[in-house]
N, C-alpha and C positions, 0 to 999 in steps of 0.2 A: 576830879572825876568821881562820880558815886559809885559805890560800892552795887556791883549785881544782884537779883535779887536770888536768896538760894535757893527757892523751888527752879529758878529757870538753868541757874549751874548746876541741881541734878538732874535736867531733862535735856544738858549738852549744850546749853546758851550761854556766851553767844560759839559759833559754830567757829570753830579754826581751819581754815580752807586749806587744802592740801598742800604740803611741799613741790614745789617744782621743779627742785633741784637735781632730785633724782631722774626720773623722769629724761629731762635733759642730758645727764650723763651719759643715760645707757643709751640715748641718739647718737650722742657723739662716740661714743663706744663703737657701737655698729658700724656706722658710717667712718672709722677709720676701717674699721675690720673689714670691711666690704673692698673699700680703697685698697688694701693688701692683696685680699683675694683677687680684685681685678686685674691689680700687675701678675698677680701670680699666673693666672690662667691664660695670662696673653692676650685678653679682651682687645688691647689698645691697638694691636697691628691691624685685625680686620677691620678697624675700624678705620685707621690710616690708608688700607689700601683700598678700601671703598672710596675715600674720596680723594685718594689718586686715582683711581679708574673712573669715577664721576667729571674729575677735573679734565683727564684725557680727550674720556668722548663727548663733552658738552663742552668746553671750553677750547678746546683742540692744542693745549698743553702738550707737548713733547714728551713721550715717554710710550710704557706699555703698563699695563694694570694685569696680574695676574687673575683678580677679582673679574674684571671686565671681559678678558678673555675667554674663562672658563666656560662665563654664563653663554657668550660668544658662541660658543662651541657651542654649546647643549642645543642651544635656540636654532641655527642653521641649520642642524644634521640631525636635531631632533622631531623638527617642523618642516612638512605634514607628518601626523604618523603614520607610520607603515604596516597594511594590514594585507600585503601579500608576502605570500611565502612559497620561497624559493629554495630546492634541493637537490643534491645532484641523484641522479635516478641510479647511480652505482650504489647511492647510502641506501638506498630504500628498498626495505628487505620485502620480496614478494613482486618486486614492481612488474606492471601486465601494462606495457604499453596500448593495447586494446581496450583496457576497462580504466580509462582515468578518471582522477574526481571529477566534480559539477564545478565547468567552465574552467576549466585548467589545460594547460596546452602543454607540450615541448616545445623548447628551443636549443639552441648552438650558442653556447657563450664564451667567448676566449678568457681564459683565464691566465693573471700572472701570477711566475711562481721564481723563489731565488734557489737556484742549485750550488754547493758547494763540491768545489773539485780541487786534488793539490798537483799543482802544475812547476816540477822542476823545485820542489820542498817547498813552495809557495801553495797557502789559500785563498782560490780565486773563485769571486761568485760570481755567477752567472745567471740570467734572466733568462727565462723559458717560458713561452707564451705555450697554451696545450686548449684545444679546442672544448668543451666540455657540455653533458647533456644534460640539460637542466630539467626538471619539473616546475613550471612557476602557477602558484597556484594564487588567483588575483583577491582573494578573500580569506584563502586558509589560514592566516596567520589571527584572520578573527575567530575562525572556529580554533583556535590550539587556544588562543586566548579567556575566550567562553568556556571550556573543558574545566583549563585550570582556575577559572574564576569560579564555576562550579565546584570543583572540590574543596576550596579555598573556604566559600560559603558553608558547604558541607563540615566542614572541619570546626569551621565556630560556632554552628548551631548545635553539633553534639557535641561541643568542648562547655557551651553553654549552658546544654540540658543536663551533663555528666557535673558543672558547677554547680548546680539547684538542688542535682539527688545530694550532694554535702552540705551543701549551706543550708537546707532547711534542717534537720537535726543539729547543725552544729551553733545555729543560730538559735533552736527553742533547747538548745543547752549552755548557751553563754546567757540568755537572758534572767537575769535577777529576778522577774516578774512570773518565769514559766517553773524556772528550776530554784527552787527554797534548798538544794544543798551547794554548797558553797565552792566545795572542791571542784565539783563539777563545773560549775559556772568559768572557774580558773583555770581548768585544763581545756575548755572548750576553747574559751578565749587564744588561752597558748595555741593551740594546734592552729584555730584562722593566721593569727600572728606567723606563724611559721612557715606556712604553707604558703602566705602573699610575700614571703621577706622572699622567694626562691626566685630569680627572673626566667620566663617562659625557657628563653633561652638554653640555660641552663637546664632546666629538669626535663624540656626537650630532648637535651643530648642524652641524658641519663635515659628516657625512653626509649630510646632509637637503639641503645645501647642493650635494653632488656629485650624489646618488641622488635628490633627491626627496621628497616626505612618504610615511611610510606604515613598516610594520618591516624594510624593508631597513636603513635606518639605525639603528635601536634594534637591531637583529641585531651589527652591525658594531659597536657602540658599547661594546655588552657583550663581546662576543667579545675584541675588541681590548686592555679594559682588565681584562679577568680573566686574560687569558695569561699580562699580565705577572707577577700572582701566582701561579699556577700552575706556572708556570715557573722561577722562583724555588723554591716549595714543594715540588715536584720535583728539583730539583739537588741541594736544602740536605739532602734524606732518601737522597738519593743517596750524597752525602759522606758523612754521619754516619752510616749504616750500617752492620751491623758487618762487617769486612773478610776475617772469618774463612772462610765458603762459599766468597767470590769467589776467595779466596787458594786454597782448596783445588781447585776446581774450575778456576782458570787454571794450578797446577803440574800437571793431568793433560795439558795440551794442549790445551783448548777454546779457543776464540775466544775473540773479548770479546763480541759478540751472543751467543754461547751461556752467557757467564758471568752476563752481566746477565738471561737469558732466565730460568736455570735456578738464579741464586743471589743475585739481588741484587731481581729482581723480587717472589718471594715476601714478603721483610722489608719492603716497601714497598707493595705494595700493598692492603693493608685502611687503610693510611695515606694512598693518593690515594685511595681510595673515600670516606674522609673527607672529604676537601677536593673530591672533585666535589658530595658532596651538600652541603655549603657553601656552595658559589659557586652552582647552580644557585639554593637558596635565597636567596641575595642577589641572583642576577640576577631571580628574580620577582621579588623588594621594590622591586628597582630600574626594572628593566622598567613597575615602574604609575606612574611618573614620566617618563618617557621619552616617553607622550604631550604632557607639557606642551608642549616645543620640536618638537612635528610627528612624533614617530620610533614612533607608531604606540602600539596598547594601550591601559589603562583611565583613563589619566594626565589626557589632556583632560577626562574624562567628570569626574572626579573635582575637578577645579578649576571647572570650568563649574559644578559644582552648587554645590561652596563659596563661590564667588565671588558666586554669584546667590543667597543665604544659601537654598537646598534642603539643609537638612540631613538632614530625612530620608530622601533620596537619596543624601547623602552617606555616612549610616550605612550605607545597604545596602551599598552602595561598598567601605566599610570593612569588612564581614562576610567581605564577599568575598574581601577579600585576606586576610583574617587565616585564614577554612577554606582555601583554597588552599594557605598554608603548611604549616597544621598536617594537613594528607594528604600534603604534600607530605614532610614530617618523618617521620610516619609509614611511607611506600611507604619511601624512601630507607634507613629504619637497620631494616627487612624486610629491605631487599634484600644491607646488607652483612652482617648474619645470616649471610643464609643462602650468601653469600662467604666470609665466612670459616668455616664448620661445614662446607661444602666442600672 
């Protein structure tokens, strides 16, 4: 075999094609690691009883499926949902049998109830039927619905707008491009880093705990913990930008406000229009959870009925969030439309 020529072994010829070996390992690496984690977290059962409950009701296999049941449940007594509501007029503080809502009536409903009595050092329970006057109101439980679906909304648009007053400062202070001191650029970063590592959840209760119940705290909760990504997602489109405008328009003599205003703005902004209509959608998703721990919106209403197996109040529940989103999808990628065809 002839010997290479040495201009072409100093220009890297011929080419030694990468090892494979490695590569390979770190697959099989993982992929036992994942196999571990999988026993670890119990993956296998749900998966076992899915198709024991597949096999039950499709096959007609002998058995019960806890898998199959549950959903069972949800689906009969979840379906239709239920968008009347019904109360007893002793709960209802003010009640004026003369001035009732729009199309709502009284009735007489028997209700059962178990009394406990000790009879001869024995506890004996007893069933006691008691006549009771109800309020049923054939749509109100969509107005209670609509209420808290409005606050809920209410609560992620200012948790939204209170994410934007931070992230734009914290955002033209992580960026390398805006901010030439370094310190700065590192502490800005920390603080987003900080601020998104907290879950809503969490710094929720720490609000409720300063402010109070109600959406001051689910405002603050969201707000706080979207900036951090926003802030972030603003720096990083910052940097990566392409540095061609800014260059040109900072050799005429503008400033650096005028460069970012007039050349670095445009490349970026159908991209945080992006990511506001993202976060605002997650801060709704989130926002109907945020009732659970006191921080206001549809969150309580939604566990209270699950917990109390009302599911088909829970489906309305659910309806709710899901149109909410999908107009809210809707309005949002109208609106960058017609932003960017602008």
């Amino acid at each position: 075999m002839s010997n290479p020529d040495p201009q072409l072994e100093r220009e890297g010829w011929p080419v030694t094609p990468p090892s494979r070996r490695w590569p390979l390992l770190v697959v099989l690496v993982a992929l036992v690691l994942l196999g571990f984690s999988f026993h670890r977290m119990g993956l296998m059962d749900p998966i076992g009883d899915t198709a024991e409950g597949l096999g039950v009701k499709l096959f007609g296999i002998e058995g019960s499926s806890q898998v199959v049941d549950g959903a069972v449940q949800f689906f009969e007594r979840g379906w239709p949902p239920e968008i009347a509501r019904v109360r007893d007029v002793n709960r209802i503080e003010g009640f004026d049998p003369e001035n009732l809502p729009l199309f709502s009536h009284i009735e007489m409903r028997e209700e059962t109830s178990v009394e406990l009595a000790v009879v001869d050092g024995k506890v004996v329970q007893t069933e006691v039927t008691e006549a009771t006057q109800v309020l049923v109101e054939p749509v109100g439980y969509l107005y209670r619905v609509g209420w808290l679906m409005l606050e809920t909304f209410e609560i992620a648009v200012w948790g939204t707008v209170f994410s934007l007053l931070l992230a734009v400062p914290l955002g033209a202070l992580a960026s390398n491009r805006l901010t030439p001191i370094k310190p700065l650029v590192t502490l800005a970063r920390s603080i987003c880093s900080l601020i998104r590592a907290i879950p809503e959840l969490i710094s929720a209760m720490f609000f409720v705990l300063m402010f109070g119940f109600g959406p001051v705290a689910g405002i603050l909760a969201l707000g706080c913990h979207s900036a951090g990504f926003l802030g972030k997602f603003f720096a990083d489109d910052l940097d990566n930008s392409d540095p061609g405008p800014a260059n040109a328009i900072s050799a005429s003599g503008v400033g650096r406000l005028g460069t970012f205003r007039h050349a670095m703005l445009p490349l970026v902004a159908p991209q945080y229009m992006a990511y506001l209509q993202y976060i605002l959608e997650r801060n709704v998703r989130t926002a109907t959870v945020l009732g659970i721990v006191g921080a206001g919106g549809i969150g309580m209403e939604l566990l209270g009925k699950w917990t109390n197996f009302q599911y088909g109040h829970a489906t309305t529940v659910l309806i709710a969030i899901f149109l909410t989103v999908v107009a809210l999808e809707a309005l949002t990628q109208y609106s960058r439309r017609k932003l960017i065809s602008d």
